[in-house]
C-alpha positions in Angstrom: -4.8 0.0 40.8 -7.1 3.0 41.0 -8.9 4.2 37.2 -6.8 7.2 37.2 -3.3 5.4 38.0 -4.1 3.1 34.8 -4.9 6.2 32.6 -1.8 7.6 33.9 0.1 4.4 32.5 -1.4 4.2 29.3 -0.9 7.7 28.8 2.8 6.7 29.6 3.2 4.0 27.4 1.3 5.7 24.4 3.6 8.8 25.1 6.0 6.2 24.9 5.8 4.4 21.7 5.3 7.7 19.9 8.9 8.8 20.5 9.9 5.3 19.1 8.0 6.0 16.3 8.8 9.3 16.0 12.4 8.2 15.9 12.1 5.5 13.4 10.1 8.0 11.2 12.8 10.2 11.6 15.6 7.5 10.7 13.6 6.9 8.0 13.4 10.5 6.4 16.8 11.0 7.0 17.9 7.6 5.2 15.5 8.6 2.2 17.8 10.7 0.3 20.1 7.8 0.1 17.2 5.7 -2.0 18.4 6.9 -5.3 22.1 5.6 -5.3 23.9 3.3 -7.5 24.8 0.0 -6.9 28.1 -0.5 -5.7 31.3 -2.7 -5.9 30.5 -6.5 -4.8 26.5 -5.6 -5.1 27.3 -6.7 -9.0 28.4 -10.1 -8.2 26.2 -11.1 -5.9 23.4 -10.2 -7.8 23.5 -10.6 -11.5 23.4 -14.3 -10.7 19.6 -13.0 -10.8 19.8 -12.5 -14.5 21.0 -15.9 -15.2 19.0 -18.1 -17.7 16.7 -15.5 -18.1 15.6 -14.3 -14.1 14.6 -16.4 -11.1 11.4 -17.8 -12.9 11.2 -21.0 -11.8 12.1 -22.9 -8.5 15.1 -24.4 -10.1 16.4 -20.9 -10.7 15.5 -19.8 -7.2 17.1 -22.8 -5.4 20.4 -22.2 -7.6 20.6 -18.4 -6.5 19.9 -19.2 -2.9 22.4 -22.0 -2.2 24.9 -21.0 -5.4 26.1 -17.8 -4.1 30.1 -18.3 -3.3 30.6 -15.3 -0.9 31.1 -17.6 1.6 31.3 -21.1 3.2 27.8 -21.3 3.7 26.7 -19.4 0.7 24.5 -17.1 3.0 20.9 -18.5 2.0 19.2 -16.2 4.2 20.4 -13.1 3.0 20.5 -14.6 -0.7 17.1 -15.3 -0.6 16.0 -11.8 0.8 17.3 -10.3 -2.2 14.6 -11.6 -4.3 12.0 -9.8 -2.4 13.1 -7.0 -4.4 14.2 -8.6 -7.7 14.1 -11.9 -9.8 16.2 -10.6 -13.0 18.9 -8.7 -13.5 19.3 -5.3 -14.5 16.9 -3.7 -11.8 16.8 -0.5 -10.0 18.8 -0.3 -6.3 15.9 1.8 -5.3 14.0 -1.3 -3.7 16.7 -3.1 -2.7 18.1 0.4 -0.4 14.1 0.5 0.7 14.5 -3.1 2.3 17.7 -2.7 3.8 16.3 0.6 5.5 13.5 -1.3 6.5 15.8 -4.2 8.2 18.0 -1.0 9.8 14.6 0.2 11.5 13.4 -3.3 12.5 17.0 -3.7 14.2 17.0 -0.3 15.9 14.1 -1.8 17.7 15.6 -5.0 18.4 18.8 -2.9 20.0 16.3 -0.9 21.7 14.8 -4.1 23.5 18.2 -5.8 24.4 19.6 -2.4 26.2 16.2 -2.3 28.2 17.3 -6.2 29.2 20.6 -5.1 29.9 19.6 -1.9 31.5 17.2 -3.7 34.0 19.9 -6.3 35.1 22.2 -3.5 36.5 19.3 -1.6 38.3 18.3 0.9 35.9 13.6 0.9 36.5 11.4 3.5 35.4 11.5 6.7 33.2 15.2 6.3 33.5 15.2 2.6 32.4 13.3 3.2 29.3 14.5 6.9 28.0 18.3 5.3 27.9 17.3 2.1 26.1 15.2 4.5 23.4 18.4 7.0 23.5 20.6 3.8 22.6 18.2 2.9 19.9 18.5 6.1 18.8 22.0 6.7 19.0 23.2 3.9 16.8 19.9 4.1 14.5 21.3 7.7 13.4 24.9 6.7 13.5 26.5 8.0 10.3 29.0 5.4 10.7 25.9 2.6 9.7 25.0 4.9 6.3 28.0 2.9 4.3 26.0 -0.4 5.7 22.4 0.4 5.1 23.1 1.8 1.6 25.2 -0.6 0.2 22.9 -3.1 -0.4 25.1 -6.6 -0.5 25.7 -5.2 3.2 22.1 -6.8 3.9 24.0 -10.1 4.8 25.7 -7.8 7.8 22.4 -6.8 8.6 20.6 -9.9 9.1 23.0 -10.8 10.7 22.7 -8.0 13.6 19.2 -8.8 13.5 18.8 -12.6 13.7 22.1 -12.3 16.4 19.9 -9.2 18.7 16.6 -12.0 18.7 19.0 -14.6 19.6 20.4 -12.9 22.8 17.0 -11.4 23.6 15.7 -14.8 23.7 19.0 -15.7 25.9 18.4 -12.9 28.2 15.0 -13.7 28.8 15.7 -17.5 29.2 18.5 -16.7 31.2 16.1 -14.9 34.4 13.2 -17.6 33.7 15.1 -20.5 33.6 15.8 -20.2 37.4 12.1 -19.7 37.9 10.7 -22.3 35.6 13.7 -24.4 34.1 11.1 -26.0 31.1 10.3 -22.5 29.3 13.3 -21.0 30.3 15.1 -23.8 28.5 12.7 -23.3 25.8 13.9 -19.4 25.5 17.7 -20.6 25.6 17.3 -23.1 23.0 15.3 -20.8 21.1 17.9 -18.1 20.8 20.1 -20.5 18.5 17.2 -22.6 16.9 15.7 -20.7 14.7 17.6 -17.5 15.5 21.2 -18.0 15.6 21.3 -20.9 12.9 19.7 -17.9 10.7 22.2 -15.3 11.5 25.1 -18.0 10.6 23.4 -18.4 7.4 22.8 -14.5 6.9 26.8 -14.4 7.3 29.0 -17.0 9.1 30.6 -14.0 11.8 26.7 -14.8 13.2 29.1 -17.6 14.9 30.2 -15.2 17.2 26.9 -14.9 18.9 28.2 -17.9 21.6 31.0 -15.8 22.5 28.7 -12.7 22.9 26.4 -15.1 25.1 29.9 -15.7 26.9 30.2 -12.4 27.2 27.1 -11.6 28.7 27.7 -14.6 31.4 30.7 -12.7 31.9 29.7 -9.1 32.8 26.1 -8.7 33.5 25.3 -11.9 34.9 28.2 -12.5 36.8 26.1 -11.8 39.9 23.4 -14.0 38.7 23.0 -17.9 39.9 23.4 -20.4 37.4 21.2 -23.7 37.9 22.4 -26.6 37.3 20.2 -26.8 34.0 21.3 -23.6 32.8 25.1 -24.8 33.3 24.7 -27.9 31.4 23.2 -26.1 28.3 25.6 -23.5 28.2 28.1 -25.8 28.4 26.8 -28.2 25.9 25.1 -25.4 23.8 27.5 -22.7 23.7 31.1 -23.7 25.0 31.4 -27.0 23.0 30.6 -26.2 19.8 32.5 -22.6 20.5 35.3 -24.7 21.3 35.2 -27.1 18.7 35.0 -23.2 16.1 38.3 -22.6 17.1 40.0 -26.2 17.4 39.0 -26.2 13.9 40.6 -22.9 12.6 43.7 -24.0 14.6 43.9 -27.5 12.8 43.0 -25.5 9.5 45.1 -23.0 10.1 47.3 -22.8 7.1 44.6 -23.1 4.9 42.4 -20.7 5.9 45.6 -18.2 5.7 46.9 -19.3 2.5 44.9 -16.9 0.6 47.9 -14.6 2.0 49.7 -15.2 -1.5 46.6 -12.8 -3.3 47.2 -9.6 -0.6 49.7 -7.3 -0.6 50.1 -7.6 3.1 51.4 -10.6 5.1 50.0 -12.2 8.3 52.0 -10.3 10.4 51.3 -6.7 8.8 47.7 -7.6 8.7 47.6 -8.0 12.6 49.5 -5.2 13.7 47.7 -3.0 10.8 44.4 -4.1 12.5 45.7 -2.2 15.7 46.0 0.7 14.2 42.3 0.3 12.4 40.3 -1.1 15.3 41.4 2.1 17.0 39.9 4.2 14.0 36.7 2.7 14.0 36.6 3.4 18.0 37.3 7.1 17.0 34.5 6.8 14.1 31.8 5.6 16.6 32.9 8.5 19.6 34.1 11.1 17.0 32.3 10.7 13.5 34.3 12.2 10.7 32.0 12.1 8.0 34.2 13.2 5.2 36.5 10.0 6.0 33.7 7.4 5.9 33.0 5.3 2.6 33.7 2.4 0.9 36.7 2.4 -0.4 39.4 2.0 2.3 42.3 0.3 -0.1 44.9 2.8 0.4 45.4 1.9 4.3 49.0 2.6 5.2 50.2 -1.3 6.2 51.7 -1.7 9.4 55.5 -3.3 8.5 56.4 -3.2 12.3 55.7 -2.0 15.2 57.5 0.9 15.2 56.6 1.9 11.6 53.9 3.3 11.6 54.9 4.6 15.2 50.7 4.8 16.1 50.8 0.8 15.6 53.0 0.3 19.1 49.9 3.3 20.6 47.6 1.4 19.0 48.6 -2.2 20.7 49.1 -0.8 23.7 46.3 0.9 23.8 44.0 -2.4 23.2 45.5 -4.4 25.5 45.4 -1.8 28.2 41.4 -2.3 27.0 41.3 -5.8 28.1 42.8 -5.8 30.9 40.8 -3.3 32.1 37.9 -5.3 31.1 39.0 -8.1 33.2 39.9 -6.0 36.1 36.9 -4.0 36.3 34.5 -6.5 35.1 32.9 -7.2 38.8 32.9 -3.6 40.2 32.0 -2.0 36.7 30.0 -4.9 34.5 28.8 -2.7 31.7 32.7 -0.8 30.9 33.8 -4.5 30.7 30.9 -5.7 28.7 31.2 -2.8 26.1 35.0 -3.7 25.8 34.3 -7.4 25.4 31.6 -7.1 23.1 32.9 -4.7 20.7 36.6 -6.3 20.4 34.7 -9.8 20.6 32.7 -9.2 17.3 35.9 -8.0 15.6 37.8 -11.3 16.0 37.2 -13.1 12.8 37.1 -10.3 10.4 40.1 -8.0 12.1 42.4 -10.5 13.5 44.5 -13.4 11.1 42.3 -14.3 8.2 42.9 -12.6 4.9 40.4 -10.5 4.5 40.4 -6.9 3.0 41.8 -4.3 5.7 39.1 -2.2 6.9 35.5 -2.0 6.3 33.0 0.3 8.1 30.5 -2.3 7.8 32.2 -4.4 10.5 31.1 -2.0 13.3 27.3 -2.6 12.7 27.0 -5.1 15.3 30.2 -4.3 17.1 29.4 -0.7 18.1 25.9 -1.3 19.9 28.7 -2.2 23.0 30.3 1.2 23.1 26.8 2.7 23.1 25.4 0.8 25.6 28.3 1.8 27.4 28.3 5.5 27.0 24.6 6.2 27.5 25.0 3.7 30.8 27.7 6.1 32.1 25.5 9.4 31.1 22.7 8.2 32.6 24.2 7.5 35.9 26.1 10.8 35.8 22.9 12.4 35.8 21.2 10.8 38.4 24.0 11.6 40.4 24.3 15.2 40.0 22.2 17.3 42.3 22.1 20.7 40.3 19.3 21.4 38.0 21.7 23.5 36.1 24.9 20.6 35.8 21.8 18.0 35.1 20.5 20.7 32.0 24.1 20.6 30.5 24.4 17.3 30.4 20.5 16.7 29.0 21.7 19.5 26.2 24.5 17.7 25.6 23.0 14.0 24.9 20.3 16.4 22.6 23.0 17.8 21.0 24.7 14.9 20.2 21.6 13.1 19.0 20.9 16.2 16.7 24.6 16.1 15.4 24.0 12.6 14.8 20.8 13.4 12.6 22.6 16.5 10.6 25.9 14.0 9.5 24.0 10.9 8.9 21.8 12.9 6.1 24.6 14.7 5.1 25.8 11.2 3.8 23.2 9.8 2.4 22.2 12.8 0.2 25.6 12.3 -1.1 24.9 8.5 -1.4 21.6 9.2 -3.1 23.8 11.2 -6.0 26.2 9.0 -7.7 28.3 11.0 -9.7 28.8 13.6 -6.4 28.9 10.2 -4.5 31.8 9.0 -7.0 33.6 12.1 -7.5 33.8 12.9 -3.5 35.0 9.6 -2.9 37.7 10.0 -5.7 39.0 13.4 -4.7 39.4 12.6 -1.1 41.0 8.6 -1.1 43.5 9.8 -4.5 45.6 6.6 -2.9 42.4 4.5 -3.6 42.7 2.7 -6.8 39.3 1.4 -6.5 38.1 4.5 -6.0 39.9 6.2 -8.9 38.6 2.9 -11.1 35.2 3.1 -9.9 35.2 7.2 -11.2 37.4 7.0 -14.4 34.2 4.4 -15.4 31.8 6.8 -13.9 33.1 10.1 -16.0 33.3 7.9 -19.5 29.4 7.2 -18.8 28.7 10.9 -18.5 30.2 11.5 -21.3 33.9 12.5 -20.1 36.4 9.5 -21.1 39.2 11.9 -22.1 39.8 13.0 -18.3 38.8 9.2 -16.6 41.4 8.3 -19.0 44.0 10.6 -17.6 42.9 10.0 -14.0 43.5 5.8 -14.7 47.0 6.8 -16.3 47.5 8.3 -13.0 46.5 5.6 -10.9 48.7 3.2 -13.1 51.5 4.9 -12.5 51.6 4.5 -8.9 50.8 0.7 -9.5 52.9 0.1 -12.7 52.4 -3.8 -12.8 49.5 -4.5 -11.3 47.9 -6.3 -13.4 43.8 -5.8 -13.1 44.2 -1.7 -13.3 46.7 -2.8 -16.4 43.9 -4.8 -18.3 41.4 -2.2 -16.8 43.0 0.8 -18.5 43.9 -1.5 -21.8 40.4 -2.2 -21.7 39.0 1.3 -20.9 41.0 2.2 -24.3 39.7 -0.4 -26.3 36.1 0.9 -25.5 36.5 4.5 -25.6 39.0 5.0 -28.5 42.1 5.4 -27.1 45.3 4.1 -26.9 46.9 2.2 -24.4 50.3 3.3 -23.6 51.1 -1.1 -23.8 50.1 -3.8 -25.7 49.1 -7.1 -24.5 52.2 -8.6 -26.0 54.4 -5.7 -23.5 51.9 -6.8 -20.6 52.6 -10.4 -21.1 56.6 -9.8 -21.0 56.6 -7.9 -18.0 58.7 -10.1 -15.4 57.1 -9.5 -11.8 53.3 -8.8 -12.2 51.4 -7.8 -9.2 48.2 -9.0 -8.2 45.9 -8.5 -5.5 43.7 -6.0 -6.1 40.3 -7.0 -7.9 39.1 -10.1 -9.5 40.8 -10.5 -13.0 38.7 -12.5 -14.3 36.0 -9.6 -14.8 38.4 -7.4 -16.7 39.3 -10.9 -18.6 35.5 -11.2 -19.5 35.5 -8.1 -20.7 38.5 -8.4 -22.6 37.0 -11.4 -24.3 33.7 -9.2 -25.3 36.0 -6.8 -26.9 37.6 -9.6 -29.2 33.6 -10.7 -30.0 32.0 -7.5 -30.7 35.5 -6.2 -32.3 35.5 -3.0 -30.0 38.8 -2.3 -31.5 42.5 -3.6 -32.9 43.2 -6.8 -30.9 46.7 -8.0 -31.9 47.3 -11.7 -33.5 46.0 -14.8 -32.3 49.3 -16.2 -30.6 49.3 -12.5 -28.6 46.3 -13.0 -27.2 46.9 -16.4 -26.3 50.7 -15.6 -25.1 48.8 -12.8 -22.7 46.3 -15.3 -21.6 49.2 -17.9 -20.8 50.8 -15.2 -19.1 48.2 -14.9 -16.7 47.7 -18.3 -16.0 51.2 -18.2 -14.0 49.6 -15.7 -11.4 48.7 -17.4 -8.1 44.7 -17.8 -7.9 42.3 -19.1 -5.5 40.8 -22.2 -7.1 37.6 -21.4 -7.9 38.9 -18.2 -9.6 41.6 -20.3 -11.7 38.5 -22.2 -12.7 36.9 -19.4 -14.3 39.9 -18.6 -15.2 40.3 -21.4 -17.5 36.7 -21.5 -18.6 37.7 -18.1 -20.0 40.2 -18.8 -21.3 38.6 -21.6 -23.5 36.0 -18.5 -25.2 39.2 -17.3 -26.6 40.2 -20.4 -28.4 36.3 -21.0 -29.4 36.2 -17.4 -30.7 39.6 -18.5 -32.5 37.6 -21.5 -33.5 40.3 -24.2 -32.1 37.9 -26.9 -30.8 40.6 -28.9 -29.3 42.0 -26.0 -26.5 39.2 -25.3 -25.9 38.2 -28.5 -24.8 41.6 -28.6 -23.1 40.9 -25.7 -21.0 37.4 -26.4 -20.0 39.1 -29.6 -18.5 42.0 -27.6 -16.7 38.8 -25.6 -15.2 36.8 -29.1 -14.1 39.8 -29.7 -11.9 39.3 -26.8 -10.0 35.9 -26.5 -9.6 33.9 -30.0 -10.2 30.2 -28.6 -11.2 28.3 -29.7 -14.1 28.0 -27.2 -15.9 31.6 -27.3 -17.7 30.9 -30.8 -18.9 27.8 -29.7 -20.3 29.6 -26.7 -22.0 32.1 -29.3 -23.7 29.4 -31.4 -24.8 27.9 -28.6 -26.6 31.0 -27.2 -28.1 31.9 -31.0 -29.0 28.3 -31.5 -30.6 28.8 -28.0 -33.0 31.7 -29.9 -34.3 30.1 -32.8 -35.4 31.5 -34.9 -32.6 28.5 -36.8 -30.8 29.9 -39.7 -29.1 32.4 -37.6 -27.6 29.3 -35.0 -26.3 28.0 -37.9 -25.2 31.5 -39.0 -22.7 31.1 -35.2 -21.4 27.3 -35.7 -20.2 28.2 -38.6 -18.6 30.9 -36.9 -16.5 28.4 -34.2 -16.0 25.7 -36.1 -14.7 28.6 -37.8 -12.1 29.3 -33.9 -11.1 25.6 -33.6 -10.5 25.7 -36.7 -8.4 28.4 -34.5 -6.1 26.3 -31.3 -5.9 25.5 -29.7 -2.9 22.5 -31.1 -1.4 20.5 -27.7 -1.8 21.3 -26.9 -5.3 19.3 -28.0 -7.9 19.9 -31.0 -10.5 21.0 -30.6 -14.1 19.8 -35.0 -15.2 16.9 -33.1 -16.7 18.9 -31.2 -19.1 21.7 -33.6 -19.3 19.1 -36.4 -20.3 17.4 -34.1 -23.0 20.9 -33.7 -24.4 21.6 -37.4 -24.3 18.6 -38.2 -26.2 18.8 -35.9 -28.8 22.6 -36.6 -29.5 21.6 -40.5 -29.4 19.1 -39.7 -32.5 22.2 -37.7 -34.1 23.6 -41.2 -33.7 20.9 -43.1 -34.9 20.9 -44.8 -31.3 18.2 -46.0 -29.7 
């Protein structure tokens, strides 16, 4: 290679990585507006826990908000523990937290960016042509306003990591995959790589990270079709990926019934939930081709519920639709790898949030990792269709075009996070235009009593409650919202308690139960008699609850007979609530109410159960002998044992 050939190709590459960087900059000025917004529904109860005992000061502290998160089976560690690079205490600003999650949006962008030019170079693509469709990919999805609702809502960052640790664990696969034909040791290296560290960290950032085999499988399936296998690449695959893939979903069919039984909480069976999913898979496929900006947000709780197929009539479209998608991504997957790969791939990552478990209906924040598929695909097909055409002035269009869209893309995106950067505009917006949301009509009749303005949040709950007239968080909300702000509630506890078929399965209760119970301490206003609060309380205890909930439940419900000062139900309770949930820490909180009574040797029983509770701990979380011991001394000199 001739002097002026190499300058030509470092001119080429340095041209090069200044449009990345000028699109990252740009993703970044656009997602800046967005820095100033609030925190946001679950972001609260994922992170006060770094306010407890005083802040994450200590390595005890740290190693109890790591692995003592419950969001999930495997407590998400990784994204846990990313959380205190912006904070260790509780308040705190969002500012840094949005800053980091912006920062892991950019760093993914270039990961995407990276596995299309993979992809890209399996089917062909070399050159200018190769590289300008991976950075218009990239681009494409790092300007999507369909990711703002991800990026700036900041317990999203377990979605995130996810993406990310998943995109370094297939670029790894993908690299392996060529080089372990060539050299078997270091491409084996590569494959085993891809899910130690990389997709062991994205199960741990959130468990869908899972479904990173069956994108592996998917990529076997499409784009390397054509590809030889050698013999060691077949045994790892098979050993690495289709066993324990395997052994996934033996084990959601043998705990089938219990993974589902959380069914008795939504207002939605089984049944409704997969034929509603239909009809929402198919809305976030018009979200990533078609962005309707005004429609995005978090709050999605008034989706109409599919009872049948026929009602709504777009569920029947809808299935239909999908399963015309598949089978046109088995039938064209040899002939047309990169259609079948997009359908695969974005249907693949929907399977355990969309299909039979329990979760909540529809979330944007499920197309994170989901859409890259459908952009792949589309910017695959453009970029053929212009190397095809032969007129300058059909090839201009269709340039114009992809500008266009890329420009559109830019324009929505910081439409939304300027709103997301304002939250009463942020609040109010989402209020006015989901008026079937009662989250969202929560979430602003709080927001106008901050700003001064409880008269009209108090209407707008009124409202909300009478669409829902016995659901029983917005009940206990509004009662609340009354006790705080003056008002009065148009029920009494005692009329809440009577009421015959309660409904439940909107929020958690036992945060409007907490603050309930910080009303009757700080005497915010009227409560009625004793045996009303505890006939209300009783009440409650007959709705169906998950068991750690009834737990705190319980625990609860044992403040309201220490604030009664009735030692004995309380104790009573805090036992209901160590059946459900067998941690230390309610021991410990018996032994101390027992102790304030005078009654040492029974403290002393309740240590000794909570040091067996700390014995069962999870191997990650921190001990509680130290404390338990301290107590067990100084009760022992109470006793005048030695």
């Amino acid at each position: 290679m001739n002097s002026k050939q190499l300058t030509k190709n470092c001119l080429r590459a340095a041209t090069y990585l200044a449009v990345i960087a000028t699109v990252l900059l740009v993703t970044y000025f656009v997602y800046r507006p967005g820095l100033s917004g609030p925190f946001l529904l679950d972001d609260f109860s994922n992170l006060s826990a770094l306010g407890a005992d005083g802040g994450v000061n200590s390595l005890q502290a740290l190693m109890q908000f790591v692995f003592g998160n419950t969001s999930g089976p495997t407590g998400r560690p990784v994204s846990m523990l990313s959380f205190l690079i912006d904070g260790q205490d509780w308040p705190v600003t969002s500012t840094q937290f949005k800053y980091t999650n912006i920062m892991i949006h950019l760093l993914t962008g270039l990961l995407l960016g990276w596995f299309a030019l993979l992809l890209f170079s399996v089917v062909g693509f070399s050159g200018l042509k190769l590289q300008v469709s991976a950075l218009v990919v990239a681009s494409l999805w790092l300007l999507h306003p369909l990711n703002v609702s991800t990026t700036l809502y900041i317990v999203q960052r377990m979605t995130q990591l996810m993406a990310l640790f998943s995109l370094a664990a297939l670029i790894c696969y993908m690299k392996g995959r060529v080089l372990v034909n060539v050299n078997a040791t270091k491409g084996l290296m590569l494959l085993c790589l891809s899910l130690f560290p990389f997709g062991l960290f994205a199960v741990l950032s959130k468990e869908n990270g899972a479904l990173l085999l069956l994108a592996i499988l998917v990529l076997e399936f499409t784009f390397f079709a054509h590809l030889a296998s050698s013999k060691v690449h077949k045994i790892w695959l098979i050993s690495a990926v289709c066993l324990p893939l395997f052994m996934i979903f033996a084990y959601m069919a043998i705990t089938f019934e219990a993974l589902t039984e959380d069914y008795t909480f939504r207002n939605f069976s089984l049944m409704e939930r997969l034929l509603t999913e239909t009809r929402i898979i198919c809305d976030y496929l018009v979200g990533i081709f078609i962005p309707q900006v005004n429609e995005f947000g978090l709050f999605r709780d008034d989706v109409l519920i599919s009872s049948s197929l026929v009602s709504p009539l777009t569920t029947l479209v809808a299935l239909s639709f999908l399963l015309g998608l598949v089978l046109m991504g088995f039938m064209v997957r040899t002939r047309n790898p990169v259609l079948s790969f997009a359908i695969f791939w974005f249907l693949g990552w929907h399977l355990i949030e969309s299909t039979f478990l329990p979760l909540e209906l529809y979330f944007e924040h499920r197309n994170y990792l989901a859409m890259m598929g459908p952009l792949i695909g589309l910017v695959y097909y453009l970029a053929q269709a212009l190397s095809v055409l032969e007129k300058k002035f059909a090839i201009r269009i269709l340039q114009s075009t992809i500008g266009f869209g890329l420009i559109l893309c830019i324009g929505m995106t910081l439409q939304l996070t300027q709103l997301w950067g304002n939250t009463g505009a942020l609040l109010t917006h989402w209020a006015m235009q989901k008026p079937g949301s009662v989250r969202a009509q929560i979430v602003y009749a709080d927001t106008l009593a901050a700003v001064g303005n409880p008269d009209i949040g108090f209407e707008r709950l009124l409202l909300t409650q009478q669409q829902h007239p016995q659901e029983i968080t917005l009940l206990l909300h509004s009662w609340n919202y009354a006790c705080n702000h003056g008002k009065v509630a148009p029920y009494s506890l005692e009329q809440i308690s009577q009421m015959e078929q309660l409904e439940f399965f909107r929020d958690d209760i036992n945060f409007q139960l907490r603050v309930l119970i910080e009303n009757l301490d700080n005497e915010s206003c009227a409560f009625p008699p004793q045996q009303h609060v505890v006939a209300f309380m009783e009440r409650i205890s007959e709705l169906p609850m998950r068991a750690w909930d009834r737990a705190n439940f319980h625990f609860l419900f044992s403040d309201v007979f220490v604030y009664y000062r009735q030692l004995t139900p309380a104790l009573i309770e805090l036992s209901e609530a160590f059946e459900y949930r067998q941690t230390a820490d309610i021991p410990i909180r018996q032994a101390i109410l027992s102790a304030s009574a005078g009654n040492f040797a029974d403290s002393l029983v309740f240590l000794e159960r909570a040091r067996e509770a700390d014995s069962k701990r999870g191997p990650m979380l921190p001990s509680r002998v130290a404390e338990i011991l301290r107590m067990e001394q100084d009760l022992q000199a109470r006793l005048g044992v030695d």
